[in-house]
C-alpha positions as CSV (number, residue, x, y, z in Angstrom):
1,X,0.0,0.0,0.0
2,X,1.4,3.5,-1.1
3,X,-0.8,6.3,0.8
4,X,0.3,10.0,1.2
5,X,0.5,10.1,5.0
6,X,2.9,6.8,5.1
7,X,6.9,6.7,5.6
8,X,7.5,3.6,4.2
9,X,5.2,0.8,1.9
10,X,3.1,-1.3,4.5
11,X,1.5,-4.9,3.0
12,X,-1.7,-5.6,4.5
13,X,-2.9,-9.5,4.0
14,X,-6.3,-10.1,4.6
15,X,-6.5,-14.1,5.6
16,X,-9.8,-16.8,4.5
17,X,-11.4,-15.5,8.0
18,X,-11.2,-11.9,6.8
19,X,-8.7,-10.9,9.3
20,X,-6.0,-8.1,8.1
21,X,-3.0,-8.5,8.9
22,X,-0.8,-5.4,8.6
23,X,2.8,-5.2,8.2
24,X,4.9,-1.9,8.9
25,X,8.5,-1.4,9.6
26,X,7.3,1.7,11.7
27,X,4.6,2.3,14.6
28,X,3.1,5.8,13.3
29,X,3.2,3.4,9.6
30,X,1.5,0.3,11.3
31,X,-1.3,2.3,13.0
32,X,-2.4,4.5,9.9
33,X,-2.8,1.5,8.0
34,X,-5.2,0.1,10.8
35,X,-6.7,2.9,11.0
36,X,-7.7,2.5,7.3
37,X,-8.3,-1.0,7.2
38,X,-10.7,0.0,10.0
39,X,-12.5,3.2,8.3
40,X,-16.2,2.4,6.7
């Protein structure tokens, strides 16, 4: 994922149970994304 806002590229896998699964190499990275995958 490339998103103005983000330091570095962050992969977010979303497994057969429809959990994401968000990878980061930074904290403030990691939680945007969540925040995100979480938005309606």
């Amino acid at each position: 994922m490339h998103l103005s806002g983000l330091e570095n590229s962050v992969d977010i896998l979303i497994d057969r149970a429809g959990v994401p699964h968000i990878y980061a190499r930074s904290t403030p990275d990691l939680l945007f994304a969540q925040g995100y995958v979480q938005a309606p």
